[in-house]
N, C-alpha and C positions, 0 to 999 in steps of 0.2 A: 519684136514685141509689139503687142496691141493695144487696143485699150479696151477693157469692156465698163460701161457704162452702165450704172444700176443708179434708180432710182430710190433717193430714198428721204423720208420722212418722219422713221421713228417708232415708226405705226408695225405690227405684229407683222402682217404684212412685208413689211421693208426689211425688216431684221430676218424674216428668212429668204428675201430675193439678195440680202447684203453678203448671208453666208453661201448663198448657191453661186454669188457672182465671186466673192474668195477662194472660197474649192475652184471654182472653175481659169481664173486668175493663177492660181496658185500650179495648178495642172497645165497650162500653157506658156506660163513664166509672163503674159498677161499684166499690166498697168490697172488699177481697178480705179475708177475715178466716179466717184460720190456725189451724185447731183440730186440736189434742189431745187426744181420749179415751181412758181407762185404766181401768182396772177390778183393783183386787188384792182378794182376799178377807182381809177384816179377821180376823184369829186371834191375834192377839199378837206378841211375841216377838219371832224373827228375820225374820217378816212385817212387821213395822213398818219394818225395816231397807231392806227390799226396796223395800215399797211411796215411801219417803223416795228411794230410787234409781231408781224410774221416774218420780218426778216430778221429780228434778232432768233427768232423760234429755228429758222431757217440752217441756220447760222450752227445751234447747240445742236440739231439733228446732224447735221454732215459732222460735227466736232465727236459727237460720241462715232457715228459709223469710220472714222478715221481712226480713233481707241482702236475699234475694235478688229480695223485691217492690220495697225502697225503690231498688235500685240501678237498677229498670226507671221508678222515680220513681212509682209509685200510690200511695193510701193504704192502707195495711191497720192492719190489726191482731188481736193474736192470744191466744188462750184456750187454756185448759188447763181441759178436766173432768176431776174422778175421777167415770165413770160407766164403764161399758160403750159403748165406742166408737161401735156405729152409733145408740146412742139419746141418745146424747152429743151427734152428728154432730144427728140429725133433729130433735132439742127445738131447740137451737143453731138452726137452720135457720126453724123455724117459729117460735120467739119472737120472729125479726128480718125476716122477711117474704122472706126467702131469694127472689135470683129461679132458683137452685138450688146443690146441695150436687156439688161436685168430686171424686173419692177414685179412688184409682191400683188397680190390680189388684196382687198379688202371680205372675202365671202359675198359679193355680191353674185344672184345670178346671171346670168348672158344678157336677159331683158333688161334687168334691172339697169345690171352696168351699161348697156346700149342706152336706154332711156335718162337716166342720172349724166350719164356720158363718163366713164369712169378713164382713167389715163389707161389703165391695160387697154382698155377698147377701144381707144382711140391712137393710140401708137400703134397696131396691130394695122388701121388704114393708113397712118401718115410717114410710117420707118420704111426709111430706103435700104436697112439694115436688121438683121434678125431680132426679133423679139423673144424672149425666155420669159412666161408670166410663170410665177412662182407663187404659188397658195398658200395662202396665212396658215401658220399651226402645223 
């Protein structure tokens, strides 16, 4: 058994990289493990505020994408980094022998996402292990 890693946050996106990494889980008897990466810049203050708000947000994302693996009956299980999401995703991935990392698209184009720097296109340069980008919708 492996583990395959899917990124997720909620977002249209993640809810169909969630179910391509279940079928795909589900089809190799597969561990499906649920990650969260986040990234705030540490400054004090009302950043501390924020940053306490994206990890509880953090938190209710991987909690619903857990729903909705046990209800298909797999095993998963699910992590929350504070790092920058696709190095989050790729550590995650290769500390546990990944037989690859799952993550949704948002609809952005190639440029777009290259220039915004979006986590598919930057997991694609930084995964020592396969990437599967799965298309919102």
């Amino acid at each position: 058994m492996a583990d395959i890693v899917v990124g997720y946050d909620g977002s249209d996106g993640a809810r169909a990289a969630l179910e391509v990494a279940l079928d795909t889980g589900s089809t190799f008897g597969d561990r499906v493990v649920i990650a969260f990466g986040y990234h705030v810049q540490n400054l004090g203050g009302e950043v501390l505020d924020y940053a306490k708000a994206v990890q509880e947000r953090a938190e209710e994302a991987v909690e619903h994408g857990v729903h909705q693996a046990q209800a298909k009956g797999l095993e998963v299980e699910s992590v929350v980094i504070e790092r920058h999401p696709a190095e989050a995703l790729a550590d995650l991935a290769k500390e546990r022998g990944a037989r690859m990392i799952v993550v949704g698209t948002h609809g952005e184009t190639p440029l777009k996402g290259a220039l915004l720097g979006s986590t598919a296109h930057k997991l694609l340069h930084l995964s020592e292990v396969p990437v599967l980008v799965v298309p919102a919708g």
